[in-house]
Every structure is written in structure tokens, then in C-alpha cells.
C-alpha positions, 0 to 999 in steps of 0.5 A, spaced: 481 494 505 476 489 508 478 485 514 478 477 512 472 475 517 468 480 513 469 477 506 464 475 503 465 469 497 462 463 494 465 457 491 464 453 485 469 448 484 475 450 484 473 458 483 472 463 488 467 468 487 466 475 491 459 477 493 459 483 491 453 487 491 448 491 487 450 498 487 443 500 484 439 496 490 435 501 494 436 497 500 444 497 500 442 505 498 439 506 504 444 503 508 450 507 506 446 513 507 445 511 513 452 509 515 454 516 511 450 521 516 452 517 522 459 518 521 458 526 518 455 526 525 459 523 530 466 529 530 469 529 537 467 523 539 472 516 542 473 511 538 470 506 543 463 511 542 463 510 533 464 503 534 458 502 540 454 507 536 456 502 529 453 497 532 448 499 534 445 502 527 448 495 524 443 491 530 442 483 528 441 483 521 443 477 518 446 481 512 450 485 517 457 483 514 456 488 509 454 493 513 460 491 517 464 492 511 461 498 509 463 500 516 470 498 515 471 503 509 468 509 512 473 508 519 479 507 514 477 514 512 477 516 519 483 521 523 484 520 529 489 523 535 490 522 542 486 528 545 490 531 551 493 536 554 499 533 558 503 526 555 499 521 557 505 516 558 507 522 563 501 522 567 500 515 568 508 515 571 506 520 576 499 516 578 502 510 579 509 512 582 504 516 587 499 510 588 505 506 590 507 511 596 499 512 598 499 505 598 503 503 604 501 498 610 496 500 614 494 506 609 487 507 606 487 508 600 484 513 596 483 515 589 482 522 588 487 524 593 492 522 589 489 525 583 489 531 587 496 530 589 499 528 581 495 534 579 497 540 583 504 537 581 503 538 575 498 545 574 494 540 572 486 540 574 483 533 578 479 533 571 484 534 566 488 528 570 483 522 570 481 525 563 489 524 560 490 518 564 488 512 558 487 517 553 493 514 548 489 508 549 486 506 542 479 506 544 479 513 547 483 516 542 478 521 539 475 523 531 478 529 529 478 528 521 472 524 517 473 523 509 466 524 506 464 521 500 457 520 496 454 513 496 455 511 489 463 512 491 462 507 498 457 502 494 463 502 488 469 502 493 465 496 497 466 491 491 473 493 489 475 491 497 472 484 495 476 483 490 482 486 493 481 482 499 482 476 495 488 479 491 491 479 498 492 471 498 493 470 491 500 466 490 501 469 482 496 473 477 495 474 469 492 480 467 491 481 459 490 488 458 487 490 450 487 495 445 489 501 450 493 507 449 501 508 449 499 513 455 494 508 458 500 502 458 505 508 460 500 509 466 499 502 469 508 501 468 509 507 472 503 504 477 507 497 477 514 501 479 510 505 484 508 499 488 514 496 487 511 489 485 515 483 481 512 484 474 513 481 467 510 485 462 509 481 456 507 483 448 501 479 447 499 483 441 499 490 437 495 493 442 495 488 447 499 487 453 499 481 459 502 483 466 504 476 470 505 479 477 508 475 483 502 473 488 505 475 496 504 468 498 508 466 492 515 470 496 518 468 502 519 475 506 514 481 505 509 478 505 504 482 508 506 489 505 507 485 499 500 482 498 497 490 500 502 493 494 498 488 490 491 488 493 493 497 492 495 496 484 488 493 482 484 499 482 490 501 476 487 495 472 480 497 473 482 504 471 483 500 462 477 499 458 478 491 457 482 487 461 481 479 464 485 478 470 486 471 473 489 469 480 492 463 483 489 463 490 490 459 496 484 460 501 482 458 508 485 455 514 488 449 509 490 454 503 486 450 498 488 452 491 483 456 488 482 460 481 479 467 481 477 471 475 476 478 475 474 483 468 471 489 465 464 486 464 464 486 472 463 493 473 467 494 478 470 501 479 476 505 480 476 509 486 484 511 485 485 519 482 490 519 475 498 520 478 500 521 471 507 522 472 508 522 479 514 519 481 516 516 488 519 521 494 524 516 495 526 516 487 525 523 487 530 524 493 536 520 490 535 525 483 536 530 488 542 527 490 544 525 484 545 532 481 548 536 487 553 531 487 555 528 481 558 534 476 559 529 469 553 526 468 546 530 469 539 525 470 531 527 468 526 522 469 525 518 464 517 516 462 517 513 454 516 506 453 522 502 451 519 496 447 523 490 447 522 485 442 518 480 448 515 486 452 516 493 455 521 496 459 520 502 463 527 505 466 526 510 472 531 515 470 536 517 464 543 519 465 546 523 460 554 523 460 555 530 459 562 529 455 559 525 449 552 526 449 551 518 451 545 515 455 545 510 460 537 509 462 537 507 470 531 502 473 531 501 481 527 495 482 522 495 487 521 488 491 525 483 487 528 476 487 534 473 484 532 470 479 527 476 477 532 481 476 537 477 472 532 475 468 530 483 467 538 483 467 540 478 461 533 481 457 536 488 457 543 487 455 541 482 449 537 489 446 540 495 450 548 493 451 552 499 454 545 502 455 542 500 462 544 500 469 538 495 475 539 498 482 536 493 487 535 495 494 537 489 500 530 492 504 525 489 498 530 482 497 524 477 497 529 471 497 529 466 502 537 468 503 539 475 503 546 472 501 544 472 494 550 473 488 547 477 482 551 479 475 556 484 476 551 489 471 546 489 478 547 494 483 546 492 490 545 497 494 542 498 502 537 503 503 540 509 498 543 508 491 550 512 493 551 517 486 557 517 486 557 509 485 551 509 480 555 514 476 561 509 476 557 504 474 554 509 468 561 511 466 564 503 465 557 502 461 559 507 456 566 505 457 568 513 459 573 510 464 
């Protein structure tokens, strides 16, 4: 994701235009081909070694904020690791402890000595301990992994990072989404849940559907980590044929207000792979848990669409009581606030009375207060759903208790 001094916008009154580039230009061609062979080609090399060797291929080109970002992409598909044969921390310990008794009144002091004398108490040689000596620093850490990719895939990624960049400031988005599939809406409501983002997914249509979705700089509290969930689930949208997103934003230094507009006939193009029914590690591991521990119930993940009479709701899981047959379906909200999730609750309990149970977690409370009162049909839990009380509150929903 592209840094802000990278981003390249313009204004038009009160819009918000990103500049993004010609992904059929020669020119931009040629640079990325550049870009790609030179990171193919620097394998082993310090971190500190790439980014002197980007800057040298990017030279004082006036144009070199794309270079820059091209270059940007291409790092963060870079693994680096500390290249060490000894824990540098450890080393640094025994140099510097050394050092200070070599540096007594009178003495003369002298660097290798010490080396020698760290080294020998190690096993260690002279080399391995000037080379372990700073080798944890960020510059010195060395490329193990480099992720290719094609230019076409770099050119296209580029533009959607624009558009992310600006999705990162937003306070609020509206995204009008046509004439999809079940299996498509099915999709995008399981992206929103991967993300944990604040949603409300309103029928515009027989086929169409508009997500109204809280920008991070209209929270409170994880701000930061929200705006890249956010700026991370655009690429889902991308993924629809039709679809007309409008963002409120606030930009620059003042944080004026700002519109951004974003659609199909932009031609972006969506990087991310189709996760169809992937289901987050933490859900998974509380359906794990659920099953070893709570006897009268069983729980399978739940995929359909529950059409209300104002939009969709897709529960995270169904629970089965085993003695009646009857369902309870669960959602664990992702990042809320209070009055998010009771106007979710109070939507469910006038369609799906006795049939639906919401679990918040205290780690993704956006409020200001961490005190907030909720309906007593929410579950408000600290890091894990405990089994044993969903099933409880499973039972009371059915009235098996």
C-alpha cells in the first residue's frame, strides 16, 4: 500500500482525483520491467543495498513518485530476515560490556582486540562477530524471498493502491453494487465479515444492493488498523462488474472535506484471489471449541443470505439444538460500535424473533467509552466467545431452558 508522500491526486473543487497511470503506456512499461528485473536480481542483498540501488535506477526523474510507488509495491512483496549466526542482541551485550572494561583510565583502546576477545568467548570468529554486531538493524537485515509478479499485475496494482491510499482518509463510503449474483453478494458479505468492517447492507433493488460502510476517521479508536481493513476490502468491490462508490474524505494537513468517486468505467483491476468460503482462523477456532465442549448443541458455518425486508444479513454460523431440531443463527461482529450493533440487534429481533444471537468482542469496540450498555440480547465477550455461555444464550432463544 502506497505511503501518503507517494500519493499522486488532483482537485477539482471539492473532488479528489487520484492520477492514476496508463497501464498500456510504453513508458510506464518499460519502467516496471526495469523495477522487476532489478529486484529478480538482488537476492541476498541488505535492505539498505535495494533501497541505494532503487534510487539509483530511479535517478531525478521529475516523474519519480511513480517510480517510487512502483517500488514501494515491489518491497512489500519482499521477505527479509536478520542474517545471523549468533543473536545480535547477545553479541552487542558482550562487545559493549567488553569495551567498557577495555576502557579503563590510562588504556588504549583498541577495537579489534575486543572483537578477538568477544569472539574467542563465543567460538565465534573476528568476522562473524563484526558481521552479527548490527545485523537486527532494518538496514542490515537481508532479502531472502522475493514475490514476482508480471507488469501488467504491477501496473494494475499501482492504481488500485492510489485508490486505496485515498480510501485510508475517508470518514464514510457508499457503494452501489448492480445486477450481481447470489454467489457474488454471498462473496462481498463474507469479504466485509473477513474484514470485520461496520456495514450496513441495503436493498436498493431486485438485484441490487448498496453497502454504507464507516470510514476510520469517522471511529474513535482503531483508527489506523480500521482505515487498512477498509482500504484491503476495495479490491473485493473491484471484483463486480457494476459498481459506483462514493467516499466522504478528509485531506491534507487541514483535513478538508473532500468527495472521491470511483466505478467500473475506471478500469481498475482486482489483484486479490476468490476465497470463496474461507472462514477466519479466529471463527474457525471458537467452532472448534464449541463442538469439543458443548454436548446438546452442534455448529456449522452458515453461507446463505438471510433476506430482510431492508437489506441482508449474513450469520457467521447455525447452531442446531439437538433435542428439538430448532436453529439459532450466530454472527460475532467484527469492529462495532453501540449504536451499530443495536440497530443490527433491533433489525433481527422484529424478522428473526428467537432465532439469532450477536457476540461483540471488547478488542474491536470503536467507541469513545469502553463502558457502553448493550440489549441484553448481545453478548459482549473479551477475546473469545466462551462456548458454554453461547450455548446458554442459544438455549434462553428457543426457550430450552
Amino acid at each position: 500500500m502506497l505511503s501518503g508522500k507517494l500519493v499522486r491526486v488532483r482537485h477539482s473543487r471539492n473532488r479528489i482525483i487520484p492520477q492514476y497511470i496508463d497501464v498500456t503506456n510504453p513508458l510506464w512499461r518499460d519502467v516496471a520491467e526495469r523495477l522487476l528485473a532489478l529486484y529478480r536480481s538482488l537476492s541476498g542483498c541488505s535492505r539498505a543495498e535495494l533501497e541505494e540501488e532503487i534510487k539509483d535506477a530511479i535517478g531525478d526523474n521529475p516523474t519519480q513518485l511513480v517510480h517510487q510507488g512502483l517500488a514501494k509495491i515491489l518491497e512489500d512483496r519482499c521477505e527479509f530476515e536478520v542474517e545471523s549466526d549468533h543473536p545480535p542482541e547477545e553479541i552487542r551485550e558482550h562487545v559493549f560490556l567488553a569495551a567498557a572494561r577495555a576502557r579503563r583510565p590510562g588504556a588504549a583502546f583498541d577495537r579489534s582486540t575486543t572483537i578477538n576477545e568477544v569472539a574467542q568467548k563465543l567460538n565465534l570468529s573476528d568476522e562473524q562477530i563484526d558481521q552479527a554486531l548490527f545485523a537486527d538493524l532494518k538496514g542490515e537485515q537481508r532479502l531472502i524471498r522475493f514475490e514476482d509478479m508480471t507488469v501488467d499485475q504491477l501496473l494494475h496494482r499501482y492504481n488500485v493502491a492510489l485508490a486505496q491510499a485515498v480510501v485510508l482518509r475517508s470518514t464514510r463510503l457508499s457503494v452501489s453494487i448492480m445486477g450481481e449474483s447470489p454467489a457474488r453478494y454471498r462473496q462481498l458479505c463474507r469479504a466485509l465479515k473477513f474484514h470485520r468492517l461496520i456495514c450496513d447492507f441495503a436493498r436498493a433493488g431486485p438485484d441490487n444492493y448498496t453497502l454504507r460502510l464507516d470510514g476510520p476517521l469517522s471511529l474513535f479508536s482503531a483508527t489506523q488498523k480500521y482505515g487498512v481493513q477498509l482500504a484491503s476490502f476495495l479490491p473485493w468491490v473491484l471484483q463486480c462488474r457494476r459498481f459506483e462508490l462514493v467516499a466522504e474524505v478528509r485531506w491534507g494537513a487541514q483535513r478538508k472535506e473532500k468527495e472521491f468517486f470511483l466505478s467500473f468505467t475506471d478500469g481498475l483491476r482486482s489483484h486479490v484471489p476468490d476465497y470463496g468460503s474461507y472462514i477466519p482462523k479466529d471463527l474457525s477456532q471458537f467452532a472448534e471449541s464449541f463442538q469439543k465442549n458443548v454436548a446438546d448443541w452442534t455448529i456449522a458455518p452458515e453461507t446463505e443470505l438471510v433476506h430482510l425486508a431492508d437489506g441482508l444479513w449474513v450469520p457467521d454460523f447455525k447452531l442446531t439444538h439437538q433435542a428439538t431440531g430448532r436453529h439459532v443463527f450466530l454472527e460475532i461482529l467484527g469492529f462495532w460500535r453501540r449504536t451499530d450493533a443495536e440497530k443490527t440487534y433491533q433489525r433481527l429481533r422484529r424478522e428473526l424473533p428467537g432465532r439469532f444471537m450477536l457476540a461483540v468482542s471488547e478488542q474491536f469496540n470503536t467507541d469513545e467509552s469502553t463502558e457502553a450498555e448493550l440489549p441484553p440480547g448481545i453478548y459482549r465477550f473479551k477475546r473469545t466467545p466462551l462456548p458454554d455461555e453461547v450455548a446458554r444464550r442459544a438455549a434462553e432463544q428457543i426457550g430450552a431452558i
